[in-house]
Each structure stands twice: as structure tokens, then as C-alpha cells.
KOLVEX-603393 format. One record per residue: x, y, z negated of N, C-alpha, C in turn; residue in three letters. Coordinates in pm, whole numbers, plus 50000, padded with zeros to 5 digits. Example, Ala and Ser with C-alpha at 12.3 -4.5 7.8 and 13.67 -1.06 7.14 Angstrom:
513194943149220512304955049220513204967049220ala512854977549292513674989449286512905000349213ser
This chain:
487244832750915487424829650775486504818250734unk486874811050722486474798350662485444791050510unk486334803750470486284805250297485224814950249unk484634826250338483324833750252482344827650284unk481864821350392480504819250356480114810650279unk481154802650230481104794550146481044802050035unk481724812949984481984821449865480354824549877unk479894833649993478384840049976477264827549941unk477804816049978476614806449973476454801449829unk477494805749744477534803849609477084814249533unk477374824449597476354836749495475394837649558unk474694837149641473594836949637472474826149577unk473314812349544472804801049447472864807449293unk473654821049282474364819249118473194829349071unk472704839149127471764847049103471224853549239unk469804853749187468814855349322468774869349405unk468524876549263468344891649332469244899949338unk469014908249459470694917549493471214927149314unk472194930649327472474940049180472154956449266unk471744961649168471734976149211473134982549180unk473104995049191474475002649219475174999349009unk476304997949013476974990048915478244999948896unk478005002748744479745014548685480745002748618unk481995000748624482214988348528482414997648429unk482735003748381482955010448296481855013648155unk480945015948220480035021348121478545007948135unk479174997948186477894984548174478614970248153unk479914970748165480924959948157482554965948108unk482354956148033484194957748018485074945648063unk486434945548033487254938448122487034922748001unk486934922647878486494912247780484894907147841unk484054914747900482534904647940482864898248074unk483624904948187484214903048264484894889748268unk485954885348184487054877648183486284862048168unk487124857648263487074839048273488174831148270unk489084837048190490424826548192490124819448018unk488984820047954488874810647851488714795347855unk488004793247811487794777047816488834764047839unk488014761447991489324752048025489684754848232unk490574748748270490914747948370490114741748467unk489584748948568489124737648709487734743048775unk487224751848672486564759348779486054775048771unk487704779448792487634791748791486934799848915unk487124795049029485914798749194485064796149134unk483814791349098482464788949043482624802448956unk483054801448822482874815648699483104828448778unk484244830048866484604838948881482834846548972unk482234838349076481044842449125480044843249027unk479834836348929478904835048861478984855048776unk480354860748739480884869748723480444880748808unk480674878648969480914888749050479924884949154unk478544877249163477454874149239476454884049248unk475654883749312474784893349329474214901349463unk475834902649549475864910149684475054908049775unk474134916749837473074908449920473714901850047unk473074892750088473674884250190474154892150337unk473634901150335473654912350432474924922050416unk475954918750426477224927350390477194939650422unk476644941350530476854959150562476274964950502unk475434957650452474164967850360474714968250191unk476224965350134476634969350018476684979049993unk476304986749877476925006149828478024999849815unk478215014049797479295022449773480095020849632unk478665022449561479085020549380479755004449414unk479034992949474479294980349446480754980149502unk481274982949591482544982349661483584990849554unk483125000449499484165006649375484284998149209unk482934991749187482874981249132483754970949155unk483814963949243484674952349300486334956849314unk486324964449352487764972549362488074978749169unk487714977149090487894987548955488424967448893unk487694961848939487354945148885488894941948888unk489364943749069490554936549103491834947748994unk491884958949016492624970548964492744963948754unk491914963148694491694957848523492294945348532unk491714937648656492074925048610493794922148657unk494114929348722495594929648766496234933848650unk495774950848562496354953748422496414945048336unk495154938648303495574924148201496514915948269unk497024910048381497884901248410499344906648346unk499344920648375500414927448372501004931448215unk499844937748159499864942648030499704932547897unk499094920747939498504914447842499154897247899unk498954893147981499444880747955500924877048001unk501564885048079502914881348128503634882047938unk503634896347923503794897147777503604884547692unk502184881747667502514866547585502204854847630unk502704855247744503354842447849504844837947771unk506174857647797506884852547759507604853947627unk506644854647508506694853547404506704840547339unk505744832447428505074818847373505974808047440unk505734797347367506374787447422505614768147442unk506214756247481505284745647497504224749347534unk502834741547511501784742147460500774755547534unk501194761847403501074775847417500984786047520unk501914786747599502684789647699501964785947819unk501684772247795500874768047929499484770047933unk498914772747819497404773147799497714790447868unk498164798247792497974811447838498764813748022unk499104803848071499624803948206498414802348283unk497814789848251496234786448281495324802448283unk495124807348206494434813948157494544830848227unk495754827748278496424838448393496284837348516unk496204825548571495804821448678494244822448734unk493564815248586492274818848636491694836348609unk492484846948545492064854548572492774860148678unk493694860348756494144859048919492974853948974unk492074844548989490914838349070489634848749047unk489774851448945488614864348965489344877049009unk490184885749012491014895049080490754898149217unk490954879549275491064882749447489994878749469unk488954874849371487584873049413487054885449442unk487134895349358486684906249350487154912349504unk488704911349560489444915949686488424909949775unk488704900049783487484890549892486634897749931unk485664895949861484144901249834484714917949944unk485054925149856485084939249876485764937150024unk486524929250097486874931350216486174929750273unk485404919450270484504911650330483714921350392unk483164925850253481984938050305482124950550409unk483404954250336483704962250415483914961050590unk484484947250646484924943250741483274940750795unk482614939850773480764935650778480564953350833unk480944962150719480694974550788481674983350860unk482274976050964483314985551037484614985251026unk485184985150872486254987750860487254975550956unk488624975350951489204969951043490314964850898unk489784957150860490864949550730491024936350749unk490684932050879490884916950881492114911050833unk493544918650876494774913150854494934914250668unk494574921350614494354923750472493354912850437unk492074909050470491384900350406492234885650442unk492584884150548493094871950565494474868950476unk495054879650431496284880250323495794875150222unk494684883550131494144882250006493834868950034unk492864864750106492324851350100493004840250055unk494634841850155495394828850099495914827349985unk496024842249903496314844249779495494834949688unk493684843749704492714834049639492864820649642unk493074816749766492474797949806494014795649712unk495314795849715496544794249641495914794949450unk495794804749417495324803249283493994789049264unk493494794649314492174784649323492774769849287unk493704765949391493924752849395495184749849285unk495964759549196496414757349087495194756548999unk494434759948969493804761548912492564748148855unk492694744448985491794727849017493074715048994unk494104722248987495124710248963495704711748830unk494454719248712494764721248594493804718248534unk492844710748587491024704848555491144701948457unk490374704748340490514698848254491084703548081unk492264709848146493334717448041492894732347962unk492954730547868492834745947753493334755147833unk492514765847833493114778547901493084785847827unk493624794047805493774811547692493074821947714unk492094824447641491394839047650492074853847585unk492974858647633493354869547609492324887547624unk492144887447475491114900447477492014912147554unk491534924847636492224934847684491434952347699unk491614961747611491434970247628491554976247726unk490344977847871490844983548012491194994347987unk489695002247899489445018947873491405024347852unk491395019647773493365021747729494005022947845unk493895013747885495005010148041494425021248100unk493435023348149493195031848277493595048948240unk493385051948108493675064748039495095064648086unk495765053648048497075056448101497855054548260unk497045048148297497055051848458496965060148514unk495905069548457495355082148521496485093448454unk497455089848392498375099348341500055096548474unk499315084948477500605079648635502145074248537unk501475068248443502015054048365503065048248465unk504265044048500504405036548583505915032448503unk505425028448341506995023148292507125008548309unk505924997848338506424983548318507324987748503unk506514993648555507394992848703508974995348714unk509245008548634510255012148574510834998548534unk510444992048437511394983348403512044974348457unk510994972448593511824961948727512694963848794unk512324979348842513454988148864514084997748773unk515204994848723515945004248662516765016748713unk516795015448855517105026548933516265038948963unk515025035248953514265046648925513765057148812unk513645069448863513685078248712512415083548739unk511585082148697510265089748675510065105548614unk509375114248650509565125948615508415129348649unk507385137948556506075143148512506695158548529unk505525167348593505485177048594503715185548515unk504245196148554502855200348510502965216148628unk503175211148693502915226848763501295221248912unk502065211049035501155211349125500845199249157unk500305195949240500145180049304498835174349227unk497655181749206496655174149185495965169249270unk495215157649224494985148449389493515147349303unk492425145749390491065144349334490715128949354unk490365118949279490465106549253489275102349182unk488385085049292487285083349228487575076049112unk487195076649038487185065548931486105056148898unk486305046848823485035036348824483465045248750unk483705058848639482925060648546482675074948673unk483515083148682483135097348752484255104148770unk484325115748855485245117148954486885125448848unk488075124048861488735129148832489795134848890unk490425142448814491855150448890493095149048798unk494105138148834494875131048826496275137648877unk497505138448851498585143148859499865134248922unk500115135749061501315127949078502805134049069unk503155140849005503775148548965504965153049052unk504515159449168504725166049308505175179749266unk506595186149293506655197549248506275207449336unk506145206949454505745217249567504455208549630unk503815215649731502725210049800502765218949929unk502575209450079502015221450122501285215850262unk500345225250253498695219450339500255220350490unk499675212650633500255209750751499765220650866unk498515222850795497495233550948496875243150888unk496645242950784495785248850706495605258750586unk495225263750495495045271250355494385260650267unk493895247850266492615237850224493725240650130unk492895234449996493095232349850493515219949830unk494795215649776494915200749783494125199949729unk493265198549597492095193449580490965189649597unk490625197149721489825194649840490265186649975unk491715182449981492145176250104491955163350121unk492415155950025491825143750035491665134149925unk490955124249953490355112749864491275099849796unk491535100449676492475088449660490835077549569unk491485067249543490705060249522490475047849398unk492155050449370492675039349216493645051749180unk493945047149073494835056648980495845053549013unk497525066448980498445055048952499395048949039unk500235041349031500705030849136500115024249267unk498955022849238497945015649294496825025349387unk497155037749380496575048449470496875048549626unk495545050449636495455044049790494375059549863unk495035062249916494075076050017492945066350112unk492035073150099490915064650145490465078050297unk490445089850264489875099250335490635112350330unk491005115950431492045126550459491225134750547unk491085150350454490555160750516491625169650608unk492205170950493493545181950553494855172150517unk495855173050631497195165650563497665174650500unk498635171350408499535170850304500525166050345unk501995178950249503085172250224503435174050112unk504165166149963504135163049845505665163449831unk506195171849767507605175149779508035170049599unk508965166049577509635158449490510935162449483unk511545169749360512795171449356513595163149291unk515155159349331515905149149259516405161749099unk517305152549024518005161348947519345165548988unk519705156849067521095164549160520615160249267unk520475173349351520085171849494521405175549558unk521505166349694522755165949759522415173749896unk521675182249933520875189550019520365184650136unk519595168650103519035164850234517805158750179unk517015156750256515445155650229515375142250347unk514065133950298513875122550366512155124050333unk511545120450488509875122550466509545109850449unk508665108150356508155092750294506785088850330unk506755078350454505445075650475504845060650444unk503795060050341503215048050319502665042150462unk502805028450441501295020750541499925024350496unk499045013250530497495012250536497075008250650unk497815008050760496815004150886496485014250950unk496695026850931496095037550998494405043550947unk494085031050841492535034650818492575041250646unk493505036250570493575040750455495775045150415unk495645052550314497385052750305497555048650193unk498905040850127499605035150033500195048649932unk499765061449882500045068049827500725069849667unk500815057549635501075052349508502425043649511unk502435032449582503065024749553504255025849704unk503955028149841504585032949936504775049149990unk504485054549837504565067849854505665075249727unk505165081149655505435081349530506305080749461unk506565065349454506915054049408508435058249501unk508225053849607509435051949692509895066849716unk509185079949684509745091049657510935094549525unk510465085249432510865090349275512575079049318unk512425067349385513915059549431514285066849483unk514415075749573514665084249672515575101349625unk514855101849520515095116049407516605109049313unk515935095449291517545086949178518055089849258unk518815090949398519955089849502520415102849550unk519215111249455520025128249499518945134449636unk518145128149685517595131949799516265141449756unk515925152049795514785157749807513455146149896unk512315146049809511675135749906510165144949917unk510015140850051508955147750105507585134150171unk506755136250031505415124450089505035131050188unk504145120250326503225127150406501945121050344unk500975125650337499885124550384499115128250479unk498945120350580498715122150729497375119550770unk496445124850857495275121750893495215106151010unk494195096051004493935088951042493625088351209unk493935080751292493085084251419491885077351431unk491255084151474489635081251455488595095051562unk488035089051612487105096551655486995112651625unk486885117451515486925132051465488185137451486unk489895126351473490695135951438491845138651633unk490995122151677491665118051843492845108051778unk493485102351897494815091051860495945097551831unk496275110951846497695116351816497955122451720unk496355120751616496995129951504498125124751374unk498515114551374499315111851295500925114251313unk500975112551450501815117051488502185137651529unk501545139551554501535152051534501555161851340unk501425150051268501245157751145502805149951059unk503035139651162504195140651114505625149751147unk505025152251285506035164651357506025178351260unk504655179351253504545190651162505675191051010unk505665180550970506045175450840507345182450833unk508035172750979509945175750962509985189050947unk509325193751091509365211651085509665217250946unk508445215050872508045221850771509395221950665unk509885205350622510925203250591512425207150624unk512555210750740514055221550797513595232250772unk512735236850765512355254650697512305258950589unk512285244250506511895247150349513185253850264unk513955255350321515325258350238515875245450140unk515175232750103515245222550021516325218450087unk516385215850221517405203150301518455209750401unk518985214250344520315224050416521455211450502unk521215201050473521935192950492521335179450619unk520295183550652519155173650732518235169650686unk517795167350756516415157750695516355140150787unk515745127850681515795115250793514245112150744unk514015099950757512455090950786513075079250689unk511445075550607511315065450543510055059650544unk509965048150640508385046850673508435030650642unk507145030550598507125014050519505435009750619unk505274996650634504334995850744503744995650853unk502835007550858502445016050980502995029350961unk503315034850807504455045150802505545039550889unk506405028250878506835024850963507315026751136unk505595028051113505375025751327505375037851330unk505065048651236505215061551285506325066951252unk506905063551165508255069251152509105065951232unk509315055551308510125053051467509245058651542unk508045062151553507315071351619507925084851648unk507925088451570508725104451494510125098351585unk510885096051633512165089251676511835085151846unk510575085051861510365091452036509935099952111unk510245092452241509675107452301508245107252298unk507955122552312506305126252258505745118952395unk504245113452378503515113252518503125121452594unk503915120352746503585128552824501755130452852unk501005122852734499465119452770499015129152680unk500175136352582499415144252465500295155952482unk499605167352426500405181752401500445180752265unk501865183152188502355187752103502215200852058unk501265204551940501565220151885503195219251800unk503805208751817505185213351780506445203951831unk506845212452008507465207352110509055200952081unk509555211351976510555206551914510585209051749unk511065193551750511465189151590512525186051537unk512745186951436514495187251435515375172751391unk516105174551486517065160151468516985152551355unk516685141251360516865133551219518125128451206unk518345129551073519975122951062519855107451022unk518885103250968518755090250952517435079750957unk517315067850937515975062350929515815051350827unk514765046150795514985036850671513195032450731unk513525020350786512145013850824511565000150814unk510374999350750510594984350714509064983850733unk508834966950822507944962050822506674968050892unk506924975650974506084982951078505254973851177unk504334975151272503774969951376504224980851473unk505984975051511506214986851562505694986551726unk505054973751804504914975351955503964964951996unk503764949851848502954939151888501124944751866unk501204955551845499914959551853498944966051961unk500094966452032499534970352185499594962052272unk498494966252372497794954952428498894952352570unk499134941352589499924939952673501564933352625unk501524937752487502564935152386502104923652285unk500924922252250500934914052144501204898252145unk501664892352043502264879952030500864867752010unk500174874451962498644868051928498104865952046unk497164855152113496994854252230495374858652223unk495054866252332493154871752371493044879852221unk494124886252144493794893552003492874905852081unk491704911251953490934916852010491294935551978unk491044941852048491334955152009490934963251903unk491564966551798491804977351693490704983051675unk489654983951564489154993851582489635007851485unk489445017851437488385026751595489435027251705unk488965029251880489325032251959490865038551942unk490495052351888491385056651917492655053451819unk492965043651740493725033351661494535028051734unk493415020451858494045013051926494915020152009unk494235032452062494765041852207496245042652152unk496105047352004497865052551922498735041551980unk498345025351956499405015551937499625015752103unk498615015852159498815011352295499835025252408unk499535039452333500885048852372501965050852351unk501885048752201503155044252122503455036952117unk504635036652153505525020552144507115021052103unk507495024752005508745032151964509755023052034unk509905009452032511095001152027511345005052238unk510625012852292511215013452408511195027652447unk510705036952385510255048852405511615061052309unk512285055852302513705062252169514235070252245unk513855083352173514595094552181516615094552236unk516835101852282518345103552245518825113852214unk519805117652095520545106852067519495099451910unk519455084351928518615077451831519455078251691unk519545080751583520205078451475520115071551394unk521415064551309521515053751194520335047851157unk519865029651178519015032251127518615019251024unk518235016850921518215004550830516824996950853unk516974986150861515764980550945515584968950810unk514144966450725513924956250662512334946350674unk512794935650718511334929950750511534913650696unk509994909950654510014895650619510054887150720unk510564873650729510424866750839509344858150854unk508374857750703506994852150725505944860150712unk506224870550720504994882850664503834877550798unk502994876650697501034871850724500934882850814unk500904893350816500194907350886501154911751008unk502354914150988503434921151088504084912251126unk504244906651228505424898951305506754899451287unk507344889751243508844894251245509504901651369unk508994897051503509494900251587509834915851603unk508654919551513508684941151570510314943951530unk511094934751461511974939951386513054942751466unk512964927451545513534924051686513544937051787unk512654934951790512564947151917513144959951859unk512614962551756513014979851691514604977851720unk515364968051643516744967851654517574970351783unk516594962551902517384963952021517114974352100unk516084982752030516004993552103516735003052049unk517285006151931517975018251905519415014751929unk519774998151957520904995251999521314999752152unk520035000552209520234999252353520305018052389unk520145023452271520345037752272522005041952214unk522585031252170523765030952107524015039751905unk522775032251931522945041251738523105025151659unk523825029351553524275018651470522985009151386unk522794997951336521634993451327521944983451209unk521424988451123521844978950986520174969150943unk520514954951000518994945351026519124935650875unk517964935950797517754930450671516634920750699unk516444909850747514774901850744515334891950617unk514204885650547514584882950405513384866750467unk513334854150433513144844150490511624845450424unk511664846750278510434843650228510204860650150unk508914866150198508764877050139507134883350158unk506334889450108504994889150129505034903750228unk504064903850283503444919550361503564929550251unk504224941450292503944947350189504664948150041unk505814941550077506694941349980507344951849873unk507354968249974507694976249911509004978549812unk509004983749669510244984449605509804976849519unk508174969549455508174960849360507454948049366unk508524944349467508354924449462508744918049402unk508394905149383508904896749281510014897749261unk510444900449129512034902649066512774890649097unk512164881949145513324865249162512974863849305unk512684870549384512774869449536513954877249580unk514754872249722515674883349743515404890349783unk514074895849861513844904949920513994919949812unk513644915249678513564929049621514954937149597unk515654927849648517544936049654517154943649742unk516344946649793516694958049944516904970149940unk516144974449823516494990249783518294991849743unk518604981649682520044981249681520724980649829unk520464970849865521724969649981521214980850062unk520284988250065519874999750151520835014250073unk520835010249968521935025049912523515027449909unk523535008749912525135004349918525475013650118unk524145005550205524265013750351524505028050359unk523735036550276523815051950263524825052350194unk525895049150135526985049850052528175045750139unk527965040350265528955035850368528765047550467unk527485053550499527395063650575527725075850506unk527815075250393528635093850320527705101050316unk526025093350290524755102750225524495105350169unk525295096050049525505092649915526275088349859unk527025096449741528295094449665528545080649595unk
């Protein structure tokens, strides 16, 4: 990376001494925070002058500072969302462009805040390189609108975070709603509390899950695991016990589909590749079943994700919910395991659950389904995964050659420039369930980001996919 030490060599010019542990909440708000006033051209400078302090020594950041930096990017994304798209397109001339300015440069503090927090993290262990190198080009992209606006009035838009986040933590998700109109949102009040840090102190937050049920165990979902943003934007950071998060449609057609976010294997997408893509899933009549799956890592070995997804289906053909089958919906590294789930087990591991029950369908997009193993990868001398046993997963698993028979129906969607995942996995996935003779419906979309999910840019084509993926289940007779 090219671009932090240059970032660190500026905060450490902008102020001398490290910051101690930092609440935004209760010492900053998203108005002391904000740098899209003034004028255009040097929003990288404010934005550090803002978010400086980190000692030069990355591994040595808290904890508070990394939830700090992460609460920064999370507010300053709500104002983009809540506050200036709104009177972006209210306004017009003039107007219009000052508050465009003024959006942009608070985008430059956002992924400053991402930066920073990867950075550190990647300083202590974590394995986010393909994520920091995403964000980055995001940053350096704003940045340089931003310098090619030198000069120009920018708009200071005031924003109540405290507001926003109250309503996050209630699992708010109507501007999303409004992108998608196919989705129906539905609040419960019976189970599915998830224990969640927040920027001020710890809370218990509602994804409005009508059943729950631990994979191995009696644990308390409230004790199982760690989410980390509110909301859409909920991200499992630490998984004690897995979880499965059951979601009912309002006309259920008696088949169930298990919904697994990405993350890399080190954190899960529980919000936005979970959830989210449960509640689309419920519009179509389907019972949807989230996993939350344990990580491989040292404590849990390389097979536990796969094994807790075996657990999952099980659990799901027993439930009485899916009289009709159950299939896979894996986005990512949900993805790689959900064609995972679709081979044969390793003869290197014992299964506590030898047989699982037939899937009737698959829905997979954007996986690292085989270039992550060594011997496979497209990257040349790429270095190995950490932790170990991360790597051991990619390097046993290898779905696109390892397919079960008989392989079933399966909808395949991937970008053809995605930064993180190779187009190629898509390649391979396709010809392997072809070469098993199951039907193979292939979607790559030319221009589309990592991570696309169900809410990408409304003027990209990629975000048709949830459509042409239902029009597919509507040709297969899954759906009326």
C-alpha cells in the first residue's frame, strides 16, 4: 500500500501525542466531526487533522480507537444517506453542486476512518488486506474528485447521528426498502436478540428472527456471539456458539433456503448478506434460515464452518418448516461454503453429521470458490491466509472439482472486475456442476464492486440480479 504511510506521516505531523481510548458518542458528534464545509481540495489533509492521533505503532491501537474509527465510517455513511443524497436531490444548479462537493468530502473522511481502522488492524494480525486494498481505491477515487474541485463552495450539512443510530438499533432498514421494493420487512418481538457493541456501551438489538436455534449446544443467543454495527451494517466479529436465525415468509411455499453472508472467514456479513437477503427470500414465499457459523482458527480447527453448516441443513429438514426441501444461498465466502455444502466431505476430516440432506437448489455469488488455494491461485508467489487453519479450509476445499452427485440447479452471479474475488472462480464453479450434468444459470455483470449483495447502485446492472434470479426460480416451479 502505497497510500498509508503517507496517511500516518500526516497524522503524526497533525498532532503529536497518541489519543487515549475515545467514545464518539459521548466526546464528539457527527457536526464536530464533519469536513464537507468550506471549500473543495483538501479534504485528505481535514479529514486527518479530524481522525490523527494513532500512534505510529499500529499494533499497539485499542480497541476503543478501532470502534471509534469504525462508529466515524458507520455516521458518516448515515449523513451521506440520510442527509445529503436527500438534498442533493431536492436542490438544483449551484446549489446542487456545492452540496455534491460537500458529499464527497464527507466520503473522504468515511474511508479515512476505513483506512486507518484496517490498517491497524492488518498491523495486528487480522487478514483484511483484500478489504483494505478495496477501501483504499475508494478513498484515493474521492480524494481526487475532490482535488479536481479546489477551490469550489462546499455544503455543510448539520446531522443528528444520536437519531440515526436510535433508529438503527431498532433495524431501520426503510431507505433500503426503497431501492428494493421487493422486499418486505417484518419486526418481531418474540426472539433473535443479538448482543451488539455500540460506540457509547453495550446493547441488545433485535433482528427480528422468529425462531433461533444454537447448532451444538444450549448457549444463549445472547451469549453466542458478537455483532459489532447496528442494523444493515452488522457485521459478527466473534462467534462463540453458531447460530441458526429462522425467518418466516407470509405465504410460505414449504421450502427453506440457508443464507450465508461472506467476511473472509474472519468476520460475517450478518446485516446486509444475511438478514437482508433473508427478508428477499421470505417476499418469494421461502422460509429463510441465517447461518451464523464459527470461523476457522486455531481454537475452532479448519472444518468448522463447514461442519456447522452441515449441521444447519440437518437441523432445517427436521424443522417441520421445509416439507418441500431445503437449497443454499451463499454470497462471498458464504459462497465458498455453500458450494462447499455441495461436496464431498474430506476424507481428511470426520463429520459429526455423515449425511445431509439433498439440496434442491443453489444461489451463489461471488465466492473464492478454488483461487485461494495454494496451487490454484491466479496471483503469482500470493502469500498464505492467515490463520493457518483459513488457509488449510481453502487449500481442502475446493468445491468447483470436489461436487457431490447428483449436483443441483444452480444460479451463479459474479462481477467481472471485482477487486477481491476473481472472476474466474465463477468459471470454474460453472464447469464443474456442468461437468456433473446439473443445469447452470451464469450471471457475471462487466462493471460491479466486491460485495455487491442486493443493494448496489440502483443504475448499475448488476443490481437486476435479485430479479433475473426469481424470474430463474419461476422457470424452475419454486416459485409461482
Amino acid at each position: 500500500m502505497k497510500f498509508m504511510p503517507i496517511l500516518l506521516g500526516l497524522v503524526a505531523t497533525s498532532i503529536a501525542q497518541p489519543i487515549a481510548k475515545r467514545a464518539v458518542f459521548t466526546q464528539s458528534t457527527y457536526d464536530d466531526l464533519s469536513i464537507s464545509g468550506g471549500v473543495a481540495g483538501n479534504a485528505q489533509q481535514e479529514a486527518l487533522q479530524k481522525l490523527g492521533g494513532l500512534p505510529n505503532n499500529l499494533s499497539t491501537v485499542e480497541k476503543d480507537d478501532l470502534d471509534f474509527l469504525n462508529s466515524v465510517n458507520q455516521i458518516a455513511n448515515d449523513a451521506e444517506t440520510d442527509a445529503f443524497n436527500p438534498a442533493i436531490d431536492a436542490a438544483s444548479g449551484e446549489e446542487a453542486d456545492a452540496l455534491q462537493r460537500g458529499k464527497i468530502k464527507n466520503k473522504v473522511l468515511k474511508l479515512t476512518a476505513t483506512v486507518l481502522k484496517l490498517e491497524a488492524q492488518q498491523a495486528q494480525g487480522d487478514d483484511v488486506a483484500d478489504k483494505l486494498e478495496e477501501e483504499n481505491k475508494k478513498l484515493q477515487n474521492n480524494i481526487a474528485q475532490d482535488q479536481e474541485a479546489a477551490g469550489q463552495a462546499s455544503t455543510f450539512l448539520p446531522f443528528n447521528a444520536n437519531e440515526r443510530t436510535a433508529r438503527a438499533f431498532s433495524y431501520d432498514m426503510s431507505s433500503f426498502h426503497n431501492m428494493h421494493p421487493w422486499l418486505s420487512y417484518k419486526l418481531t418481538t418474540s426472539r433473535g436478540l443479538l448482543r451488539v457493541l455500540t460506540p457509547s456501551n453495550d446493547q441488545f438489538i433485535m433482528f427480528g428472527s422468529d425462531k433461533s436455534w444454537s447448532l451444538w449446544d444450549s448457549t444463549s443467543i445472547n451469549d453466542a456471539f458478537v455483532v459489532d454495527a447496528p442494523g444493515d451494517k452488522a457485521v459478527v466479529t466473534k462467534v462463540h456458539s453458531p447460530y441458526l436465525l429462522g425467518y418466516s415468509p407470509t405465504n410460505p411455499n414449504g421450502r427453506g433456503i440457508l443464507v450465508i453472508g461472506g467476511g473472509g472467514y474472519i468476520e460475517l456479513m450478518l446485516g446486509r448478506e444475511g438478514v437482508a437477503v433473508a427478508k428477499w427470500l421470505n417476499s418469494l414465499g421461502f422460509y429463510a434460515f441465517v447461518l451464523v457459523h464459527r470461523f476457522p482458527n486455531s481454537e475452532t480447527g479448519p472444518q468448522a464452518p463447514l461442519d456447522d453448516g452441515r449441521r444447519a441443513l440437518k437441523i432445517m429438514a427436521e424443522s417441520g418448516l421445509t416439507p418441500k426441501g431445503v437449497s443454499i444461498c451463499g454470497l462471498s465466502s458464504g459462497g465458498h461454503l455453500g458450494a462447499a455444502l455441495l461436496a464431498e466431505y474430506p476424507q481428511a476430516w470426520t463429520s459429526p453429521d455423515p449425511k445431509i440432506p439433498q439440496v434442491e437448489f443453489a444461489i451463489l455469488g461471488y465466492g473464492p470458490i478454488s483461487t485461494n488455494a495454494i496451487g490454484r491461485q491466479i496471483i503469482e508467489n500470493k502469500p498464505p491466509l492467515p490463520p493457518k487453519e483459513k488457509q488449510e479450509f481453502y487449500n481442502i476445499v475446493q468445491p468447483d472439482v470436489q461436487l457431490s452427485s447428483p449436483a443441483p440447479p444452480t444460479f451463479i452471479v459474479y462481477s467481472n472486475n471485482d477487486p477481491v474475488v476473481p472472476v474466474v472462480n465463477a468459471y470454474r464453479l460453472a464447469e464443474g456442476f456442468t461437468k456433473k450434468g446439473a443445469p447452470v444459470e451464469l450471471h457475471i455483470f462487466a462493471d460491479a464492486p466486491h460485495g455487491f449483495a442486493l443493494d448496489s447502485d440502483k443504475e448499475l446492472p448488476v443490481s437486476k440480479w435479485p430479479l433475473l434470479c426469481e424470474a430463474w426460480l419461476k422457470q424452475n416451479k419454486w416459485i409461482e
